[in-house]
Backbone as CSV, one residue per row, in Angstrom:
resi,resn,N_x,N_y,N_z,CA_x,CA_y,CA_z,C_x,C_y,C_z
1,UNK,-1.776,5.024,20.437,-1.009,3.869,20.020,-0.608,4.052,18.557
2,UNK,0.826,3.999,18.135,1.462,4.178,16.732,1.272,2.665,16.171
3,UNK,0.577,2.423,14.993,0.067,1.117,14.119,0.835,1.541,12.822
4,UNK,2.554,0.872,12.419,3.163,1.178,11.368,1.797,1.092,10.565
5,UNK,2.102,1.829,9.180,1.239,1.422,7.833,-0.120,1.924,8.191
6,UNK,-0.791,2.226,8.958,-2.012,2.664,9.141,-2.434,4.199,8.911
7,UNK,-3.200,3.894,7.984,-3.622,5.874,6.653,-4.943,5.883,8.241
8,UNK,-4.768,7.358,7.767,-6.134,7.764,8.779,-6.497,9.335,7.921
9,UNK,-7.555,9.616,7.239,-8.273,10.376,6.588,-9.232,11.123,7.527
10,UNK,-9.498,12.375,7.443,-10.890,12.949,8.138,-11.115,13.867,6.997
11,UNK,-12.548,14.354,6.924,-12.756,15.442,6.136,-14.068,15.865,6.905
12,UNK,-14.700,17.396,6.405,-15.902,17.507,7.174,-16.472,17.403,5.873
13,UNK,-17.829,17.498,5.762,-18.735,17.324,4.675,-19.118,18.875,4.325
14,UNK,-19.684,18.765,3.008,-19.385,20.241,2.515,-20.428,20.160,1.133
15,UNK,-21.234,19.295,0.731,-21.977,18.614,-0.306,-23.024,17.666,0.695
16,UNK,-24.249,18.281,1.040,-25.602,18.277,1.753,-26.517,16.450,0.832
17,UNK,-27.050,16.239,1.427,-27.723,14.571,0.745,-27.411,13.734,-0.412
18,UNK,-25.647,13.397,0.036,-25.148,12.401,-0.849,-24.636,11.289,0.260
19,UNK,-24.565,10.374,-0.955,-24.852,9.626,0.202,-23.188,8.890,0.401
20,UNK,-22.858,8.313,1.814,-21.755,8.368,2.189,-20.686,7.512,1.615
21,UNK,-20.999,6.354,1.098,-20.450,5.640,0.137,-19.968,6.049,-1.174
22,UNK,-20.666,7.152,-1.931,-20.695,7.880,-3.446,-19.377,9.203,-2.853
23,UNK,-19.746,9.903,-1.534,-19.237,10.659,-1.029,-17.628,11.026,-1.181
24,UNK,-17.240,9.476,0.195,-16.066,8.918,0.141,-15.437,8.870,-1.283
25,UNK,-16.061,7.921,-2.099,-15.471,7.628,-3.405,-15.097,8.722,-4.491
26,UNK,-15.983,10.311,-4.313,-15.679,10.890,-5.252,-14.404,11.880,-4.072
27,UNK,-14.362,12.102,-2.770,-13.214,12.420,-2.447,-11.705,12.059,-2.551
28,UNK,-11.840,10.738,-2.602,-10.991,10.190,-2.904,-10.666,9.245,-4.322
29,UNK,-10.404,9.332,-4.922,-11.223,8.615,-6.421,-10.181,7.315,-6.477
30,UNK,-9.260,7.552,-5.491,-8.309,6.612,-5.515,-9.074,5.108,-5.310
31,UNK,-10.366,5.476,-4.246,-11.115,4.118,-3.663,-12.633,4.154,-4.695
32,UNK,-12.623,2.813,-5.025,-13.975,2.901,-6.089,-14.996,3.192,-4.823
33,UNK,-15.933,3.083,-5.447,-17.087,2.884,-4.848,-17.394,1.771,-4.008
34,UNK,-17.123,0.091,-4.638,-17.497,-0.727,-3.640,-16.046,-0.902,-2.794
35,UNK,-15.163,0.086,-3.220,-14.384,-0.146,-2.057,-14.554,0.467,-0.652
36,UNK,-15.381,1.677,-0.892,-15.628,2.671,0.051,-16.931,2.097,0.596
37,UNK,-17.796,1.099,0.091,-18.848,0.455,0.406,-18.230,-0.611,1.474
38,UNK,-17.135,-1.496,1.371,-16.577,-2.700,1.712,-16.253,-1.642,3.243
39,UNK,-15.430,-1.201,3.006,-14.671,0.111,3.845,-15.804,0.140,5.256
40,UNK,-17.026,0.796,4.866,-17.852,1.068,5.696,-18.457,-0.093,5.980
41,UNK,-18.168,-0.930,5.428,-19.193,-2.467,6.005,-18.504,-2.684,7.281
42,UNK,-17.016,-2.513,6.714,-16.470,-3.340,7.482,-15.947,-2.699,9.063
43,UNK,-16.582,-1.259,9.086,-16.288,-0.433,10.308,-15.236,0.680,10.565
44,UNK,-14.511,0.406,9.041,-13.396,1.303,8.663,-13.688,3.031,8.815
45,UNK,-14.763,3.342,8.353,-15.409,4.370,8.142,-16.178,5.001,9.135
46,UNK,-16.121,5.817,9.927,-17.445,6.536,10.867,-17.929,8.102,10.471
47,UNK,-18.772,8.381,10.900,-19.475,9.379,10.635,-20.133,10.043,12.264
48,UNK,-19.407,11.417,12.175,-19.376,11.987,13.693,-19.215,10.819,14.950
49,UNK,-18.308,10.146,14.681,-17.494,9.141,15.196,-18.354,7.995,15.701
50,UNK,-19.121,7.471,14.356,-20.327,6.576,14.774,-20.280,5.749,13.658
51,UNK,-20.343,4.340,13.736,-19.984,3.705,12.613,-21.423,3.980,12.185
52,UNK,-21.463,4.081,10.625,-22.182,4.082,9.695,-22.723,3.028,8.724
53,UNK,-23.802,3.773,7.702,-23.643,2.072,6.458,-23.687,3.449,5.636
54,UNK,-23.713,2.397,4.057,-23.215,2.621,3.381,-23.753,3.803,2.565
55,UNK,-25.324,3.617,2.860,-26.189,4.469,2.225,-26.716,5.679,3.030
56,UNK,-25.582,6.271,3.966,-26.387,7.375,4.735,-26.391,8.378,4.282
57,UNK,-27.318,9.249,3.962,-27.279,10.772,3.451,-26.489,11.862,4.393
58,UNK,-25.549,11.909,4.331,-24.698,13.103,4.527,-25.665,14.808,4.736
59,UNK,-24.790,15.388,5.768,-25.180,16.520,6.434,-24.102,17.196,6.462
60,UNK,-24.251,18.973,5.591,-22.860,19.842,5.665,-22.403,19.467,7.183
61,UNK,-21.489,19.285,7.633,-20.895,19.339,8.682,-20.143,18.431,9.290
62,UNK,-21.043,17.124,8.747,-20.678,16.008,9.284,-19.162,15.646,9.025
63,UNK,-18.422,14.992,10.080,-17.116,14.830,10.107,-17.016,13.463,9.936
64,UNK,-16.227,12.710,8.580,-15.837,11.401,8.384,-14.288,11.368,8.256
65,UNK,-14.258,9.961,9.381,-12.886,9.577,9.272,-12.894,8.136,8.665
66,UNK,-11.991,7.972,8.189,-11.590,6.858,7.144,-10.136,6.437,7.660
67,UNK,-10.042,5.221,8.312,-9.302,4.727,8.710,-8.737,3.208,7.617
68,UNK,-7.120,3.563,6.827,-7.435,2.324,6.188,-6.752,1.283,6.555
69,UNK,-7.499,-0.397,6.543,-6.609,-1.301,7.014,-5.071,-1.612,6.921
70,UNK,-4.510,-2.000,7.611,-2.902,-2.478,7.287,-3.281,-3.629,6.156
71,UNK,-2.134,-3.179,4.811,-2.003,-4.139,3.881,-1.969,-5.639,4.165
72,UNK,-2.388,-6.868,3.907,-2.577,-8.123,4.114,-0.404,-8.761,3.983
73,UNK,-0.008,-9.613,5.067,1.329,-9.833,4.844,1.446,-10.539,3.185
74,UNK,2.515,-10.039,2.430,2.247,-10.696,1.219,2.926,-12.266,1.056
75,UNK,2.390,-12.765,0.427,2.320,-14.070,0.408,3.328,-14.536,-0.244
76,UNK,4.016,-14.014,-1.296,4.871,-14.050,-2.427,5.835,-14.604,-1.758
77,UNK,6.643,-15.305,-2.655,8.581,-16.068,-1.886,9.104,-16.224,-3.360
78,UNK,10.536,-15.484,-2.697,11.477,-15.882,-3.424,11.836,-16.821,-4.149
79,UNK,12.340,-16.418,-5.541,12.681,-17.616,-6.349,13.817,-17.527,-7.124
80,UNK,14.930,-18.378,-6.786,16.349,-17.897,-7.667,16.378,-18.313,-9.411
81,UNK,15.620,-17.099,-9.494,15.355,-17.577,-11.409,16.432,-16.382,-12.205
82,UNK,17.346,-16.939,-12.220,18.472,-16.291,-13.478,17.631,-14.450,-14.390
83,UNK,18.463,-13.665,-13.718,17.795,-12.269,-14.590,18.310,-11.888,-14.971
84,UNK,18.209,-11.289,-16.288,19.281,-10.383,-17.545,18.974,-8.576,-17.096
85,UNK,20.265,-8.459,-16.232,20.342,-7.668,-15.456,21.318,-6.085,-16.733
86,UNK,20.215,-4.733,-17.268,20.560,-3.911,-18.164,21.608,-2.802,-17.485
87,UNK,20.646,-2.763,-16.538,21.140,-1.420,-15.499,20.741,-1.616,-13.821
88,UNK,21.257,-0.827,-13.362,20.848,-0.843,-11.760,21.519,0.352,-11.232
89,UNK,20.848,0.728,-9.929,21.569,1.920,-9.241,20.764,1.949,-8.096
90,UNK,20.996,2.444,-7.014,20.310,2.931,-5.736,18.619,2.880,-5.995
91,UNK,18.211,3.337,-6.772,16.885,3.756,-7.165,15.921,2.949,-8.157
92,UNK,16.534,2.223,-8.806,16.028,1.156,-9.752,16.786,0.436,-10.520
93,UNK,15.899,-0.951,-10.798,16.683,-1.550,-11.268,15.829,-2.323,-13.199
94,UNK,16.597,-2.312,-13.829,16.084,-2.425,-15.693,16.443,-3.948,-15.937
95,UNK,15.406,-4.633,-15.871,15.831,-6.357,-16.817,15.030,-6.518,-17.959
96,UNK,15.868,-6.903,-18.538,15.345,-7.486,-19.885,14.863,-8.468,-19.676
97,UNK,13.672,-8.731,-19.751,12.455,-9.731,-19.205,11.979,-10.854,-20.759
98,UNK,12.321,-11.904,-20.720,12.792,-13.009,-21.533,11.066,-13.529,-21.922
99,UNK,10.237,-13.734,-22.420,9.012,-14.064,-23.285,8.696,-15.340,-22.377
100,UNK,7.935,-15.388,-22.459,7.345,-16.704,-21.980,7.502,-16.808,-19.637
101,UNK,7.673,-15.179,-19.708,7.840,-15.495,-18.319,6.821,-14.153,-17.597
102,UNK,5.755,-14.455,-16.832,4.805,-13.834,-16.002,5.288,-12.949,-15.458
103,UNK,4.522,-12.112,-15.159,5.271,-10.809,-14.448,4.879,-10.759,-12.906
104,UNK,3.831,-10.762,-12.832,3.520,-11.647,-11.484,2.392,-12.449,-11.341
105,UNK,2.725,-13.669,-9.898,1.453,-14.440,-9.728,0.562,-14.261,-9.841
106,UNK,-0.362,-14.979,-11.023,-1.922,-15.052,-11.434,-2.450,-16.937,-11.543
107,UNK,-3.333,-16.632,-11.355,-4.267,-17.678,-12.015,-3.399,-18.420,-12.826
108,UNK,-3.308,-19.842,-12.899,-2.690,-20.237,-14.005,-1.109,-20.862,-14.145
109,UNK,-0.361,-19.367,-12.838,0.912,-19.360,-13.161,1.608,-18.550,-11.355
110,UNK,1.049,-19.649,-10.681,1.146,-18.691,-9.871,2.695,-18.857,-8.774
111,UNK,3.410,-19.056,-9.236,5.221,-18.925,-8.959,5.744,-18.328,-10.080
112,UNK,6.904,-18.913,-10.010,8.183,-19.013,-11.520,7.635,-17.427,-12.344
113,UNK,7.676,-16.357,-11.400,7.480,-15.145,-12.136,8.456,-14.522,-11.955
114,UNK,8.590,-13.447,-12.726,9.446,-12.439,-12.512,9.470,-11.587,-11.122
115,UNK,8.883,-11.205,-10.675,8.445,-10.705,-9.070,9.309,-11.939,-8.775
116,UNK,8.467,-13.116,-8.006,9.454,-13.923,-7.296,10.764,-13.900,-7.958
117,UNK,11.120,-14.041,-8.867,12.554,-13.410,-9.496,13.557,-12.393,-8.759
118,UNK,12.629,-11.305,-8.692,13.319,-9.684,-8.161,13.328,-10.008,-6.326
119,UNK,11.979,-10.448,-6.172,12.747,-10.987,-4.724,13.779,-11.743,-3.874
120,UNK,13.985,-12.477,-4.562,15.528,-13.407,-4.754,16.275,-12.220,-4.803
121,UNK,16.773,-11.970,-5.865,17.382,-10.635,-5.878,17.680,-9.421,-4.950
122,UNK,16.572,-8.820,-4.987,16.506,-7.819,-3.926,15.670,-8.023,-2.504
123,UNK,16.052,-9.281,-1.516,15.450,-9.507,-0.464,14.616,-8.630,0.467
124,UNK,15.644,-7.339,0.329,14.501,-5.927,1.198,13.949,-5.329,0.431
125,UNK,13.575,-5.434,-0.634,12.449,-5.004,-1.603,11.146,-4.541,-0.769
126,UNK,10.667,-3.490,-0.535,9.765,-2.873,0.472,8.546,-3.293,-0.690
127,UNK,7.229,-4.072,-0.081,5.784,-4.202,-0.354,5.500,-3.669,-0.394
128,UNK,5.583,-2.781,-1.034,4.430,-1.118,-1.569,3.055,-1.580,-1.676
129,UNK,2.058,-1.044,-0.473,0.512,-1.379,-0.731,0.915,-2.937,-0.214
130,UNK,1.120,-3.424,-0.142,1.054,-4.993,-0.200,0.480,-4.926,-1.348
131,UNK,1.068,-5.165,-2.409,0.819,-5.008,-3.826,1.216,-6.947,-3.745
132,UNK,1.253,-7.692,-4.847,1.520,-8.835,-5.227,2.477,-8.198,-6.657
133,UNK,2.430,-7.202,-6.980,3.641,-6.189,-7.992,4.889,-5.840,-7.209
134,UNK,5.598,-5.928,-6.015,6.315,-4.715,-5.599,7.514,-4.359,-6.291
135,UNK,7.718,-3.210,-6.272,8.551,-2.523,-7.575,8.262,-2.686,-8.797
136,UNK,7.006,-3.318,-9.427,6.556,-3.079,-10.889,6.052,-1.737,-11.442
137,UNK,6.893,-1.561,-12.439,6.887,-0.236,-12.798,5.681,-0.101,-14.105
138,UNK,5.651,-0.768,-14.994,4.615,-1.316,-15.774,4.983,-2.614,-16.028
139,UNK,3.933,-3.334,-17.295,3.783,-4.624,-17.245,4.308,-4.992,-18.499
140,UNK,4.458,-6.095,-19.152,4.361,-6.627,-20.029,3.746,-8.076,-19.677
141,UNK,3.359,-8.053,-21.134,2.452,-9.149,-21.253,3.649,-10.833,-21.246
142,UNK,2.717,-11.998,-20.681,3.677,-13.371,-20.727,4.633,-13.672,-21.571
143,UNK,3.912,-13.244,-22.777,4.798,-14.086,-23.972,5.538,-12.342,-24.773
144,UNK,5.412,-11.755,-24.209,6.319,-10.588,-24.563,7.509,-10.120,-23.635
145,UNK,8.702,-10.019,-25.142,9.835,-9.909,-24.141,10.350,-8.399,-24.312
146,UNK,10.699,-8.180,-23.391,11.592,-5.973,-23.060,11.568,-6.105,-22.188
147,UNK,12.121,-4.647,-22.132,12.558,-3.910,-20.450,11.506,-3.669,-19.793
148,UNK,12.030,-3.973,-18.573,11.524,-3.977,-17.537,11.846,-3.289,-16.704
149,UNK,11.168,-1.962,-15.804,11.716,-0.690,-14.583,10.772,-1.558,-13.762
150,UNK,12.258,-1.717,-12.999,11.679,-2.164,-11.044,11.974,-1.057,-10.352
151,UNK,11.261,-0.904,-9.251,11.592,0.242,-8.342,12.327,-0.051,-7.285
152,UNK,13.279,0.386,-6.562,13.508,-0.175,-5.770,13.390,0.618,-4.111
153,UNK,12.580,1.875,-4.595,12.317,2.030,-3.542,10.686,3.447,-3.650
């Protein structure tokens, strides 16, 4: 069965009584530790195709697959907030991002951002990761104003 968005990892083991949580995490450094902990709680993870926990000591040989969940649907909506539009092209797009305006929903401030901004804008804007960023290229801070690289793909 084809599951769009669904990563599927295997590796065999090759580093004898570490343990499978530390394991995962230094193979991949992309996933911390309690992510690779969460991972295996949650059944994501098996070991010679047997779900595992978190603390099992590893055996050269042993074969782990790492299956990762589909990103959560993102929650974010559009918002028609006026953007000072520098540049644009197929590939990205540059706004001059005005002080006093969030870059995306947090605590505090959680609409009237720039993200909901770019979504207005660019409606098929692809959720990279189901990020709550998509197309943020770096950040600036609330009350700081510059350019801004969106991605647009």
């Amino acid at each position: 069965m084809f599951i769009p968005h669904l990563k599927v990892f295997s590796f065999v083991v090759e580093k004898p009584g570490v343990r499978l949580d530390r394991y995962v995490a230094e193979k991949y450094p992309e996933l911390s530790r309690t992510q690779a902990q969460k991972l295996v709680a949650d059944g994501y993870i098996t070991v010679n195709d047997h779900v595992a926990k978190a603390g099992l000591r590893l055996h050269v040989g042993d074969r782990v697959n790492i299956t990762l969940p589909p990103p959560p649907p993102s929650l974010l909506s559009p918002e028609a907030i006026p953007l000072n539009i520098i540049y644009e092209d197929n590939d990205l797009l540059v706004i001059d991002k005005p002080a006093g305006l969030a870059i995306h929903p947090a605590p505090g401030h959680p609409s009237h951002t720039l993200v909901n901004a770019i979504l207005s804008y660019l409606p098929n804007l692809p959720d990279i990761d189901g990020s709550l960023r998509p197309g943020i290229v770096h950040r600036l801070d609330k009350d700081a104003s510059g350019v801004m690289v969106v991605a647009k793909n």
